[in-house]
N, C-alpha and C positions, 0 to 999 in steps of 0.2 A: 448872648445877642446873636443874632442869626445874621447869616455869610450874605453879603450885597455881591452882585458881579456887572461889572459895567463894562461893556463896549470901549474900544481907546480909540477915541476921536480925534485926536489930534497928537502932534511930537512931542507935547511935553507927556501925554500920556504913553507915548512908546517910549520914550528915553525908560522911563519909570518900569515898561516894559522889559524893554532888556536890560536892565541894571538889578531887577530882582534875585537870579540867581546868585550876582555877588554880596547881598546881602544875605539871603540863605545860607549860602555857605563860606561864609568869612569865618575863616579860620582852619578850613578844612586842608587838611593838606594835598587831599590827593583830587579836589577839583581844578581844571583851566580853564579860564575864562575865555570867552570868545572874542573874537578884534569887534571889540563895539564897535566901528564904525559901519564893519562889515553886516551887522546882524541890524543895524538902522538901517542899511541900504536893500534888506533883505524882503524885512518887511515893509518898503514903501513901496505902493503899488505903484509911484510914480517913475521909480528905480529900478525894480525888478521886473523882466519880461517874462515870468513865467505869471504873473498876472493874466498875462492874456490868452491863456488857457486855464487858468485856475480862478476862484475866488476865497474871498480868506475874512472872518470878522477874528479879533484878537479880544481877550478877555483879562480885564484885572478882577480877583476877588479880594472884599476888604472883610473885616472880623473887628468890630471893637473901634476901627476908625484906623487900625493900621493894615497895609498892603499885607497879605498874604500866603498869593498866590499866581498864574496868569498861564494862559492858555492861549493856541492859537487850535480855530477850528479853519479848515483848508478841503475845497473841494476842487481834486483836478481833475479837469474835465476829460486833457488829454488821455492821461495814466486810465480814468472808468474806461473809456471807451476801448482803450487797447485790453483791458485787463476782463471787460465784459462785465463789471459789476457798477453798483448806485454805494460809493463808499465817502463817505464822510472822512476825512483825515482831522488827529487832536494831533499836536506841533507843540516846541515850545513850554511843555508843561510841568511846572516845579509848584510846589506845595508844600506849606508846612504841614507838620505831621498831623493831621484834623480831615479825621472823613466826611465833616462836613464842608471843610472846602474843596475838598480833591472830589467827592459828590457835587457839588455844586458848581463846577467846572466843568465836567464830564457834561452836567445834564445842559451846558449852553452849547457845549458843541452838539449834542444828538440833537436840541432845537434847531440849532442852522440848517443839519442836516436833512431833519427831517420837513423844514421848510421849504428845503431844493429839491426833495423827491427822494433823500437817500435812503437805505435800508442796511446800512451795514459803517460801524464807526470802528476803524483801526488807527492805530500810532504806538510809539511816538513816529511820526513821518512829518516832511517837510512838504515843499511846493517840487522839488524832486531828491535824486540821490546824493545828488552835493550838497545837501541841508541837514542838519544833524537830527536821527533816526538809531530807535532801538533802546529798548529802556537797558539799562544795566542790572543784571538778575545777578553775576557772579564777578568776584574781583571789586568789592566796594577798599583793598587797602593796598589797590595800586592806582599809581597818578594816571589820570587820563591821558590820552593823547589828543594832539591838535583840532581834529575835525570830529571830534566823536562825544557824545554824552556820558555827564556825570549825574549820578543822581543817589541819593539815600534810599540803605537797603527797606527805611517803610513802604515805600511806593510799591513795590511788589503786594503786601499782603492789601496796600488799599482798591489794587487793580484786581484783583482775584475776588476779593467782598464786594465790588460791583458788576460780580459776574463777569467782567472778563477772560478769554485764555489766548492760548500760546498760535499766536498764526507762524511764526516764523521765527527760528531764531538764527543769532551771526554769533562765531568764533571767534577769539583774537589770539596771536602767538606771540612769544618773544622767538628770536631765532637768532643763536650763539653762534658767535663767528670762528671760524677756525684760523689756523696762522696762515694754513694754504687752500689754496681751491680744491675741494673734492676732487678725485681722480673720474667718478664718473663726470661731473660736470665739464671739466678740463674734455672726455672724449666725445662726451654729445654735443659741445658747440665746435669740436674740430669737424666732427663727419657731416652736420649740420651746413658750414658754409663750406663745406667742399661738394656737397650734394646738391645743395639749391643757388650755391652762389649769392647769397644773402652777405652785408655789411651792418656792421656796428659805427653808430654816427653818433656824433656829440655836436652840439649846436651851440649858438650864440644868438643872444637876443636880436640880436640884428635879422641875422637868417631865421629867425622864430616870426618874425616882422613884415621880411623882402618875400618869404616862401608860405608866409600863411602857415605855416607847422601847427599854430596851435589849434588852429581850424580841420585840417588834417587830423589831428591827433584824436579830437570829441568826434568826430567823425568817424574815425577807428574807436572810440570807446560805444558811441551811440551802434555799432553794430555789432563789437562784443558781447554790449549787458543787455541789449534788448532782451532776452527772453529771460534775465534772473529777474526774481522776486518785486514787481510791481514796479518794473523801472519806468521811466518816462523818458522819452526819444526827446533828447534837445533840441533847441529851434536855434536857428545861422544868432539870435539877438542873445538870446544864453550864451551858446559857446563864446561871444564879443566879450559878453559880463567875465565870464569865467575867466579867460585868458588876462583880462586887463587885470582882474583880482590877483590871481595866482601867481603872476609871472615874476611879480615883482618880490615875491615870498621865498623863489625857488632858485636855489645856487644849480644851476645850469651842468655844473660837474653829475651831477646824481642826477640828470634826464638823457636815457638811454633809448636811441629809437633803430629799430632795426630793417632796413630796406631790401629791397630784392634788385634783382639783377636790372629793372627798368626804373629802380628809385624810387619805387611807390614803397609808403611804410606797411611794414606788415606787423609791427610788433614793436610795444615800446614798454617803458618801466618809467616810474618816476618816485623817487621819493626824497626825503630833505629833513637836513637834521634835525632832532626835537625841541622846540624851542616851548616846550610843556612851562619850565621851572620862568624862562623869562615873559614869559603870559603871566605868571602866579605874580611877578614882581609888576609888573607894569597894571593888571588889574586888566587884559585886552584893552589899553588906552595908549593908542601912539605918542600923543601929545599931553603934557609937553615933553617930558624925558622917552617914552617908553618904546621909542624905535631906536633908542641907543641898547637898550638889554636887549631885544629882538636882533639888532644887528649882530651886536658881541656873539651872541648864543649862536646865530648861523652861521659867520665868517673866522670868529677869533677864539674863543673860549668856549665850546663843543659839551654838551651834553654827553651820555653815555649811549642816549638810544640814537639811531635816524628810523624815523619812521618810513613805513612802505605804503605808499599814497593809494598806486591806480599800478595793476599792469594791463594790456591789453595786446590782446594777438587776431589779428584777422580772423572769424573761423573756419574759412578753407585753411590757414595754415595751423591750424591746433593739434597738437598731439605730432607738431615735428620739430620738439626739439627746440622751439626760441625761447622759452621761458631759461633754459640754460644759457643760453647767449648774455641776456640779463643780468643773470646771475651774476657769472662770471665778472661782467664789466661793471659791477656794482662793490661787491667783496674787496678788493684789495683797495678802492677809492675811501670804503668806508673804514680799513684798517689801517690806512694811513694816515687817518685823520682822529686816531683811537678812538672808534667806537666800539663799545662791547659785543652790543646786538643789536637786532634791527625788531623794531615791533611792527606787526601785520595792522592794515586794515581790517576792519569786519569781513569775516566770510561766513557763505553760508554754510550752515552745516555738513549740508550735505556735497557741497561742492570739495569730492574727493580727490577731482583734478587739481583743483589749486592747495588744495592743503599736501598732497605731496610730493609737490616742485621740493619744500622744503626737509625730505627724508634724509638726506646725507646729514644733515646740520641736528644737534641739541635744539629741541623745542620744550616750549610751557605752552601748553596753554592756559591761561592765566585771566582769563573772561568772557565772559558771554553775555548778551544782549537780545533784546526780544521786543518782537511788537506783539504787540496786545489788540484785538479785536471779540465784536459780538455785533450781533442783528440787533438792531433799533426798531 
């Protein structure tokens, strides 16, 4: 029987939507699920402000009269315009192993796209960078981490048979902790604030609140990443989204921000314990138990990793020295709290600055991720 793919018209059809991958992969040990509530508020256009620069149709495929597969195709208008290309964005996309449905997914996003003028379909990508992006090519028998895609190693060979290839790919590291701070690290953040007269700050949601800090903060982030890989410059209504979302995730001890002599930030860190294993238990459903394994996992009963979210440095001050500062104020918070290592965010490959901040320390790299693109 041949592959149906329908439009999701309404929330019981997005429930259906983001609940597919737990049905995929139930049973798998090393997927995490995402905060369902977070990934319904993501894609309602009513919820999410990046609608209004983006547009987005979401796709269920059925096979036989059961779900599966689902797709989001996403075209942002912002990200074309700065990036200077007509691209179609696929989001969202999990598939059982059947190249007729992971084919018959594909071909509803290049319709939308090619309905709105585009000539170019790349993903996995979201409506921007804090949306989960980059298929998994390496590392399919490690646990995911919180913000980041899991997928089955067939999706590689069904992207490649549909002519896709490699636009870009991101790195991931584990990074072992020592019992003491590196000795260079310990001297580049001494020479560091005796040179520029910079401080190390630690906040409270209150002063996150009174000072706007987190508005501040995407604001130092919107002008670090602007030029990495197809980023998209947040608007004042995202960064609101983001802060409300996150803050409430994030133990305040692990957000490191770093000031200059007039108090403006020039540099910050942020990361927060792994709470991978209590996702897998709750299913990403807070209610009704599953913000008690969430809490446990961040405040009282600690996983082995903390992952490492976002760092971000002004770039007039790059390449002096605050990525040590971080460091430093991060390392002994996270060995006292017995974590073993810390696992990175995506990076790009090629981005040799950040990959090595962490040369003092034992690294793995231990995954890699890729968008996939071709002309429509």
């Amino acid at each position: 029987m041949s592959v149906t793919v329908k439009i999701v018209q309404n929330r019981r059809d997005l429930r259906k939507f983001v609940d597919f991958p737990n049905r995929l992969y139930k049973g798998n040990e090393f997927y995490v699920p995402r905060l369902f509530m977070d990934e319904m508020d993501t894609l309602d256009p009513k919820k999410n402000p990046a609608y209004e620069f983006s547009s987005a149709e979401l796709y269920l495929a059925y096979k036989d009269g059961e779900l599966v597969g689902r797709v989001a195709a996403i075209i942002n208008t912002k990200a074309n315009e700065s990036w200077k290309h007509d691209e179609v964005r696929y989001g969202w996309f999990d598939f059982i192993d059947d190249k007729e449905v992971s084919g018959a997914l594909i071909d509803a996003v290049v319709a939308y796209g090619k309905k709105h003028g585009m000539t170019s379909i790349a993903g996995p990508l979201g409506f921007t960078d804090f949306d989960p992006e980059g298929m998994l090519v390496e590392g399919y028998d490690q646990i995911g981490t919180f913000p980041l895609i899991y997928n089955y190693p067939y999706y590689v060979k069904h992207m490649e048979d549909m002519g896709f290839e490699k636009v870009v790919d991101w790195l991931e590291y584990k990074i072992f902790f020592t019992d003491e701070i590196p000795a260079r690290i310990e001297r580049v953040s001494r020479i560091v604030m005796e040179k520029y007269g910079v401080r190390v700050r630690k906040v409270t949601r209150r002063e996150v609140r009174k000072e706007q800090i987190g508005r501040k903060i995407f604001d130092l982030i919107n002008r670090t990443y602007c030029n990495l890989f197809d980023f998209t410059i947040l608007t004042d209504k995202l960064v609101d989204k983001y802060v409300d979302t996150y803050l409430g995730l994030l133990d305040l001890e692990f957000v490191t921000i770093i000031e200059d002599r007039e108090g403006k930030i020039v540099g910050m860190g942020i990361t927060m314990p792994s709470i991978v294993h209590a996702m897998q238990k709750c299913r990403g459903r807070l209610f009704p138990f599953g913000w008690y394994h969430l809490l446990k996992s961040m405040y009282f009963k600690y996983e082995e990793a903390i992952e490492l979210l976002l760092i971000a440095v002004e770039p007039e001050w790059m390449n002096r020295g605050l990525n040590a500062l971080l460091i430093k104020d991060m390392i002994p918070r996270a060995s006292k709290r017995g974590f073993v290592y810390a696992e990175t965010n995506a990076e790009l490959e090629n981005n040799s600055n950040v990959q090595s901040q962490w040369s003092d320390f034992r690294t793995e790299q231990h995954k890699r991720r890729r968008v996939y693109g071709k002309k429509i």
